[in-house]
C-alpha positions as a Python dict, from the first residue, in 0.01 Angstrom:
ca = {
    (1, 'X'): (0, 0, 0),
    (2, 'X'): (-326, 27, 223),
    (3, 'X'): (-124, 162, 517),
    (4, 'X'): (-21, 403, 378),
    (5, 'X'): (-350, 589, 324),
    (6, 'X'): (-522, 825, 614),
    (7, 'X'): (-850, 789, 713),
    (8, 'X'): (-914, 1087, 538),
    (9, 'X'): (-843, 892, 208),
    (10, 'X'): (-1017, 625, 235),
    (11, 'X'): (-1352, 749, 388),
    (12, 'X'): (-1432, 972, 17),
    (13, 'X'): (-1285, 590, -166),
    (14, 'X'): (-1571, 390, 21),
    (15, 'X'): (-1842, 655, 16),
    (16, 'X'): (-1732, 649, -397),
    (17, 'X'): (-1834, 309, -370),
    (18, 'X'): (-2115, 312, -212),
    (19, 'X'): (-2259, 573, -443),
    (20, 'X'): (-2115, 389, -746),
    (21, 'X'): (-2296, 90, -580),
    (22, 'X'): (-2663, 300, -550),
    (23, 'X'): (-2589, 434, -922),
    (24, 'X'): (-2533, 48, -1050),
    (25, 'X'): (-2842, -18, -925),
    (26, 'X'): (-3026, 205, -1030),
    (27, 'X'): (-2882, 135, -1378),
    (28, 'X'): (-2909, -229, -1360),
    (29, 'X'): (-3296, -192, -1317),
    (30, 'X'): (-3375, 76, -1521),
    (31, 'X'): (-3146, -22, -1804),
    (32, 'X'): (-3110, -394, -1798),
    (33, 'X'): (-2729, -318, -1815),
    (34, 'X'): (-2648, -432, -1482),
    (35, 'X'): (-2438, -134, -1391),
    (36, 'X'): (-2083, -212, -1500),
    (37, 'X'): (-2063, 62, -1710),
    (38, 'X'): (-2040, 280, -1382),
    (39, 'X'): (-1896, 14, -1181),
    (40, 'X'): (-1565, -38, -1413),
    (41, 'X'): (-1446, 332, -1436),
    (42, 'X'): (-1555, 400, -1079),
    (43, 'X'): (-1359, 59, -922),
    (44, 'X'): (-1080, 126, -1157),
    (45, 'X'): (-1000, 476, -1050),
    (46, 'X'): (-1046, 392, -703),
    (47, 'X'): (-798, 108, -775),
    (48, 'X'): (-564, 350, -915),
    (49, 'X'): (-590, 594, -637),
    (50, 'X'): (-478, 256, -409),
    (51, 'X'): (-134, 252, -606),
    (52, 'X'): (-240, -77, -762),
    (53, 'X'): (-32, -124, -1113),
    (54, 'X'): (-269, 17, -1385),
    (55, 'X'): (-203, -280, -1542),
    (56, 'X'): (-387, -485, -1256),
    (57, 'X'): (-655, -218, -1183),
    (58, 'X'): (-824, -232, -1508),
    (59, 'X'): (-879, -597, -1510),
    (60, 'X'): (-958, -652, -1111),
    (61, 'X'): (-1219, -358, -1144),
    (62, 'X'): (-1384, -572, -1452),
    (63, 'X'): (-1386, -871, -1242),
    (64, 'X'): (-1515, -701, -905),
    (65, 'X'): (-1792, -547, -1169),
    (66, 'X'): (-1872, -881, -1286),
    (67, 'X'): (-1911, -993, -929),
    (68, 'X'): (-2113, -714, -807),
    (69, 'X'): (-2371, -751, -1148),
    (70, 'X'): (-2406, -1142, -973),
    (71, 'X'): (-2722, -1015, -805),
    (72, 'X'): (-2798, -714, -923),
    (73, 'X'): (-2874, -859, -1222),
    (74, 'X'): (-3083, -1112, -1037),
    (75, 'X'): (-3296, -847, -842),
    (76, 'X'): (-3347, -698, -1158),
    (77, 'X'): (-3435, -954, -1395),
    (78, 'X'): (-3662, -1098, -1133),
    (79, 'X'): (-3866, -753, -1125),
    (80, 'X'): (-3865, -743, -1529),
    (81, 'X'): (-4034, -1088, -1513),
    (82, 'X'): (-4252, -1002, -1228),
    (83, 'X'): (-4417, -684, -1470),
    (84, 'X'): (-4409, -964, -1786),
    (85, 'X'): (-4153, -807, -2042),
    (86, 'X'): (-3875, -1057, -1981),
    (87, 'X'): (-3849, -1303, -2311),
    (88, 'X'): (-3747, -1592, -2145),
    (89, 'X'): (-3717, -1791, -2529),
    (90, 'X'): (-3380, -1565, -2578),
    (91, 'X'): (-3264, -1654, -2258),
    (92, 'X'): (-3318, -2043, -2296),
    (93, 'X'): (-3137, -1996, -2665),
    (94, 'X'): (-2884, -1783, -2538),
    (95, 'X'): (-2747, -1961, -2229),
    (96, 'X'): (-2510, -2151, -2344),
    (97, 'X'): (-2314, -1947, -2614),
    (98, 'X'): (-2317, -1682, -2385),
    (99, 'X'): (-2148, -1834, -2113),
    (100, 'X'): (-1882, -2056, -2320),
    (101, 'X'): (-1796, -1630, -2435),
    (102, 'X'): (-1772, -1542, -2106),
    (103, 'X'): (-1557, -1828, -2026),
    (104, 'X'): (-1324, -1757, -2336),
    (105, 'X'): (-1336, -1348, -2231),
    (106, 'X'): (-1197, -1460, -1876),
    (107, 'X'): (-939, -1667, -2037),
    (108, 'X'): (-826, -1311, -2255),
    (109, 'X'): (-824, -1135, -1946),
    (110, 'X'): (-539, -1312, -1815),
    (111, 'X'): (-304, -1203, -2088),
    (112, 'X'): (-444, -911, -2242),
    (113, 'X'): (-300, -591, -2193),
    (114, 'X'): (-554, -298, -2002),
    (115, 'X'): (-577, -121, -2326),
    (116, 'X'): (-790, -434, -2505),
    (117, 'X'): (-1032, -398, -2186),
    (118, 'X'): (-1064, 9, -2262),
    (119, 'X'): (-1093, -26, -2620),
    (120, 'X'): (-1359, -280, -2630),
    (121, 'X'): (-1584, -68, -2397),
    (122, 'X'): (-1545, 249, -2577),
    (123, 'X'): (-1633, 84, -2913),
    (124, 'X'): (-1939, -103, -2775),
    (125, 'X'): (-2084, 195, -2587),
    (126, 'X'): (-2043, 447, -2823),
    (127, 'X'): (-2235, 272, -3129),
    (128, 'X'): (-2451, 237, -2911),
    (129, 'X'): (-2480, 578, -2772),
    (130, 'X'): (-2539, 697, -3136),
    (131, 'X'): (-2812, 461, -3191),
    (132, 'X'): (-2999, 542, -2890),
    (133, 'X'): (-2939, 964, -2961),
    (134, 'X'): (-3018, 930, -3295),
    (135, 'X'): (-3360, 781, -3206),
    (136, 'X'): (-3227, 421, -3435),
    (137, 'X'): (-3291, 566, -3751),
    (138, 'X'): (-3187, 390, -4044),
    (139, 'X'): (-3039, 108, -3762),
    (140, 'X'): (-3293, -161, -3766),
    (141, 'X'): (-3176, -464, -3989),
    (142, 'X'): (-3532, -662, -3948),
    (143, 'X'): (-3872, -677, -3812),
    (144, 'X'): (-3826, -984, -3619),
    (145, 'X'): (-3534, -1186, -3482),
    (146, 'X'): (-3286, -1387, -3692),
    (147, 'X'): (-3289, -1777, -3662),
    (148, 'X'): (-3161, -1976, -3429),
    (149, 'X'): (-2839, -2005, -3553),
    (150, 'X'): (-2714, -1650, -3595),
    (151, 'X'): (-2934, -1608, -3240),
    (152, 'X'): (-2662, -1817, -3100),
    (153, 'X'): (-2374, -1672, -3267),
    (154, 'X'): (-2447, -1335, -3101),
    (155, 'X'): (-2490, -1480, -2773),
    (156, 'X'): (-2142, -1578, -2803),
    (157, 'X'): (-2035, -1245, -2926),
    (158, 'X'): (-2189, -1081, -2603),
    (159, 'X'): (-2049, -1356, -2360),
    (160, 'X'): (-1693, -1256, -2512),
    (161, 'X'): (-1770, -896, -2529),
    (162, 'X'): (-1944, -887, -2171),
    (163, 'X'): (-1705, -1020, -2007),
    (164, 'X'): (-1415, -811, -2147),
    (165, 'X'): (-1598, -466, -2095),
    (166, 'X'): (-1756, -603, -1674),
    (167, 'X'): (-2064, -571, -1755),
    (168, 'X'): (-2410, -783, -1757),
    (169, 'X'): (-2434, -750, -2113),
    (170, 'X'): (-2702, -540, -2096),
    (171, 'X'): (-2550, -255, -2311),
    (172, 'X'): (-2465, -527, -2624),
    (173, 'X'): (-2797, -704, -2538),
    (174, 'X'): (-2983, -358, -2589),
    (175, 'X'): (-2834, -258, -2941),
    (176, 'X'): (-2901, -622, -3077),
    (177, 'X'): (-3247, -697, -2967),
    (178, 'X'): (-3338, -345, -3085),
    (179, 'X'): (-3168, -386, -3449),
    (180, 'X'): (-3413, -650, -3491),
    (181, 'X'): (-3727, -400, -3413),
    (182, 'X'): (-3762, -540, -3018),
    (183, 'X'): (-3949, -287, -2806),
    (184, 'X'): (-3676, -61, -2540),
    (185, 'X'): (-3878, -208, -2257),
    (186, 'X'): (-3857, -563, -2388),
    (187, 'X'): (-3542, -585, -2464),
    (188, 'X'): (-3420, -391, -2116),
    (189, 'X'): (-3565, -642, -1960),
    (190, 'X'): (-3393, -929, -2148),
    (191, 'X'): (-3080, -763, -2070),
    (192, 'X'): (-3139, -772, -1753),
    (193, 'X'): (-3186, -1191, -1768),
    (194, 'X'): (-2882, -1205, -1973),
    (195, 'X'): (-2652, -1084, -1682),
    (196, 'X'): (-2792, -1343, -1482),
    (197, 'X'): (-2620, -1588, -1749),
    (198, 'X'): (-2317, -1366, -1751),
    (199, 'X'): (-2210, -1228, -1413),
    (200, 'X'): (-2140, -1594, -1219),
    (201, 'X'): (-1944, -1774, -1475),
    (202, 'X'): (-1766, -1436, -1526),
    (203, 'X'): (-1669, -1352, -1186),
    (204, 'X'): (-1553, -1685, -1116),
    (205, 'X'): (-1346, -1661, -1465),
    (206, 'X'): (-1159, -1314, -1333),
    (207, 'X'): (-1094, -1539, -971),
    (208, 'X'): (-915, -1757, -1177),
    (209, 'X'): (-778, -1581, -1422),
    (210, 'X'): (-591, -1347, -1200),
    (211, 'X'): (-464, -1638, -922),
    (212, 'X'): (-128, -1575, -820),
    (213, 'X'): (-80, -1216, -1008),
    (214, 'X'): (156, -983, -822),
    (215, 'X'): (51, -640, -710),
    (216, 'X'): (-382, -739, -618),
    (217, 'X'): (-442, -579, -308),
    (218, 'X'): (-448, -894, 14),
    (219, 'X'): (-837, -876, -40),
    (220, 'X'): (-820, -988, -396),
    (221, 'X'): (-944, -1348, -506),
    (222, 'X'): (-771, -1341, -818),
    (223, 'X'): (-915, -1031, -1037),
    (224, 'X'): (-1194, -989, -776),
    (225, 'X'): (-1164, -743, -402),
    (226, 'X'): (-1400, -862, -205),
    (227, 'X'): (-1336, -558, 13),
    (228, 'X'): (-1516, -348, -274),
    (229, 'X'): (-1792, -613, -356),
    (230, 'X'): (-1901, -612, 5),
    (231, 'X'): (-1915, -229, -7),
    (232, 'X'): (-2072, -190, -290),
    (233, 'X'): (-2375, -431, -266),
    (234, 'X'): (-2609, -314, 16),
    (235, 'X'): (-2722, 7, -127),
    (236, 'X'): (-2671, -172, -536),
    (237, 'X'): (-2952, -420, -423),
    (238, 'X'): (-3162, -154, -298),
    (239, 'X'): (-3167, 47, -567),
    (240, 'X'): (-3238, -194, -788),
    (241, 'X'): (-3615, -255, -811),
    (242, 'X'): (-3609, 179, -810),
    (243, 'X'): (-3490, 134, -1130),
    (244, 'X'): (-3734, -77, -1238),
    (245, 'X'): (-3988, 121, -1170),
    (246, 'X'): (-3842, 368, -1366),
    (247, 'X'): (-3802, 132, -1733),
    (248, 'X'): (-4200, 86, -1698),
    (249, 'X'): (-4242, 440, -1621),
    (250, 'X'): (-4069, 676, -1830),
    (251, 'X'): (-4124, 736, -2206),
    (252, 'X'): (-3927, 482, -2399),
    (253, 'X'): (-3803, 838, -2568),
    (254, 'X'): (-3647, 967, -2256),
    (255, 'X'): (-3518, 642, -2164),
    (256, 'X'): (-3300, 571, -2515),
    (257, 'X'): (-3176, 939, -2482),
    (258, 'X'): (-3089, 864, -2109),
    (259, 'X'): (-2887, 586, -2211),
    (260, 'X'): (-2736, 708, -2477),
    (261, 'X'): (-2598, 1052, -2347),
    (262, 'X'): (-2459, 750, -2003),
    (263, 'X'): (-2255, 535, -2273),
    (264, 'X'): (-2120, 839, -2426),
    (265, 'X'): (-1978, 1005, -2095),
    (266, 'X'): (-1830, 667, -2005),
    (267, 'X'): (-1705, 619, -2288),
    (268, 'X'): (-1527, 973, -2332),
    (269, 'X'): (-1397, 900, -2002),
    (270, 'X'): (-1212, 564, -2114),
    (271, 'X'): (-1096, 738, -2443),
    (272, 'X'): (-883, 1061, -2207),
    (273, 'X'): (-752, 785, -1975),
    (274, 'X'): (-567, 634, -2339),
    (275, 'X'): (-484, 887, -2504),
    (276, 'X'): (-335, 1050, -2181),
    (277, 'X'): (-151, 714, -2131),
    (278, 'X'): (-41, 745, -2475),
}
């Protein structure tokens, strides 16, 4: 598979990375997302473009994503505390729900067809894409945060959800916090703590879950190429405290319309690949 590319192949794939890497970063810091929603469609095309199965690229690029959020999400949710907007109460309630979904979403993986990965993200991102365009009119369920009860239920739902889509959890994070009237900036950087809960227990979920499967490339560990993660994270970590910056910068205006117009050009992206498949 690998020997049969040129050099002239490969050089664009790992400058694709290490631009996808730089964009993830930037994301994961300005966003709280932790830049899977780039990652994924970037790592899967590449994938693709290696002659790996499209039935094994979708769910290695989710767990390479998951491993490349690992400290992304650190660098950013360390910054987000550092400035004082990180609510560390959600994180403490949310840790373990969150990471008994992400263990359950790694389990899925192993049998779930690439479709269920596609699906999920395109549903996910696009509500809320519409939110954030829309400016959340009408979207807001309450003032303040639910107990701790249903505060626990929905960290499961984004452990599940996370880990299905490769992401920090950051985009599901987002819509909830702000249904419940939290501030853009706070809940960014909450995100941003979540995928600290979510990208370890998930990565090493996708290295199990795909053990043994035929067709990963030699680098693989399970649903994880180490080739890419090494790639990738040099200029990810970099960029990283950029974005940053950026969330305590920019109007929280320009920032919802940012993300919103991102989720929907992912998403639109996931939606050709199935109905070309189709």
């Amino acid at each position: 598979m690998f020997e049969a590319l040129s050099l002239h192949t490969l050089l664009p794939m790992g400058g694709a990375l290490v631009i996808a890497g730089a964009l993830s970063g930037l994301l994961a810091g300005l966003f709280g997302i932790g830049g899977g929603a780039i990652a994924v469609p970037v790592l899967y095309e590449i994938f693709r473009l290696l002659g790996i199965d499209p039935t094994v690229a979708m769910p290695l690029a989710v767990g390479t994503s998951l491993a490349i959020i690992v400290p992304t999400s650190f660098t950013s949710a360390r910054g987000h505390y550092q400035r004082g907007t990180l609510d560390l109460r959600i994180i403490r309630l949310w840790a373990f729900p969150v990471v008994i979904g992400v263990v359950l979403g790694a389990a899925i993986a192993r049998i779930a067809s690439p479709a269920v990965f596609q699906i999920v993200f395109i549903v996910v991102a696009s509500v809320n894409a519409v939110k954030m365009l829309t400016g959340g009119g009408g979207w807001q369920i309450a003032q303040s945060l639910p107990g701790k009860a249903v505060m626990r239920v929905y960290g499961f739902i984004i452990g599940v959800l996370s880990s299905l889509m490769g992401i920090g959890g950051g985009t599901i994070t987002n819509l909830v916090l702000t249904l419940y009237g939290i501030d853009i900036r706070r809940a960014i950087s909450t995100a941003a703590g979540v995928g600290t809960l979510i990208a370890l227990p998930g990565a090493i979920g996708y290295m199990i879950a795909g053990w043994g499967k035929p067709g990963l490339p030699p680098d693989a560990i399970g649903y994880v190429s180490t080739l890419a993660f090494l790639i990738t994270i040099p200029t990810t970590v970099l960029v990283t405290p950029l974005g940053v910056r950026l969330a305590h910068t920019l109007p929280r205006r320009t920032l919802e319309v940012a993300f919103g117009v991102f989720l929907l050009l992912v998403s639109s992206r996931f939606v050709f690949d199935l109905v070309f498949q189709a």
